[in-house]
N, C-alpha and C positions, 0 to 999 in steps of 0.2 A: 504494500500500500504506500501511495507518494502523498506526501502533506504536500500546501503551500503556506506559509508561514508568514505573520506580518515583520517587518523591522525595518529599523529608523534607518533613512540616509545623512549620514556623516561628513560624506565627501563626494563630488562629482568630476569627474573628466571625460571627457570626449562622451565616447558612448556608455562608459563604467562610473559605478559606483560602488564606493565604501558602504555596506551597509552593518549596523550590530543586530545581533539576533541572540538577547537573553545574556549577552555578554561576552558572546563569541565575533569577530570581526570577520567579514572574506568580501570578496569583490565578485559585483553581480554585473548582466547586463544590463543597461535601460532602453533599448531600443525600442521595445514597447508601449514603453511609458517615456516620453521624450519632455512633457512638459513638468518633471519630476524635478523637485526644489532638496536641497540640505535642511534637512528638518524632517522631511516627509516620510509619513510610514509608506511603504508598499509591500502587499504580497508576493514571497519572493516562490518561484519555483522551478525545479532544476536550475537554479542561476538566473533566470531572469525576471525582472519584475513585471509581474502582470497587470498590477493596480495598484495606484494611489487609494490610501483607503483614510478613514478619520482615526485621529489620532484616540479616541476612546473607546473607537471597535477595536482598535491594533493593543491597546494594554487589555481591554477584557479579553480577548482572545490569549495574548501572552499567560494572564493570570492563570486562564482553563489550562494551559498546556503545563506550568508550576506547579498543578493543585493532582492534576493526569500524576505527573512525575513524582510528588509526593507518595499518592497510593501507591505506584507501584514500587516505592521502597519500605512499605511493612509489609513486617512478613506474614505469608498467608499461613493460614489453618489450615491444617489436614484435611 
């Protein structure tokens, strides 16, 4: 199964950007999304950004993915 993922743009050049993802950094493409600002969350996937989205749906959805990863480090019952 492939996610797309929200995360913030940090940096822009040419056609790439910096973007963080939960605190992780790597460089996407924005060919996509061209009219894409430093600040801006977008959905990222396989490397490119798909959509600019709002910046309140982009941490609510971060939070779900935090709260995902927490369950899955207690440990389950028999």
């Amino acid at each position: 199964m492939c996610l797309a993922i929200p995360a913030k743009v940090l940096k822009i050049k040419g056609d790439s950007a910096i973007v963080e993802v939960r605190g992780v950094k790597r460089e996407i493409n924005i060919l996509l999304c061209p009219e894409v600002k430093i600040g801006d969350y977008v959905i990222v996937h396989a490397g490119f950004a798909l959509k600019i989205i709002d910046k309140k749906y982009a941490q609510e959805t971060i939070k779900i993915f935090d709260e995902i990863e927490t369950l899955n480090r207690k440990p389950r019952k028999p």
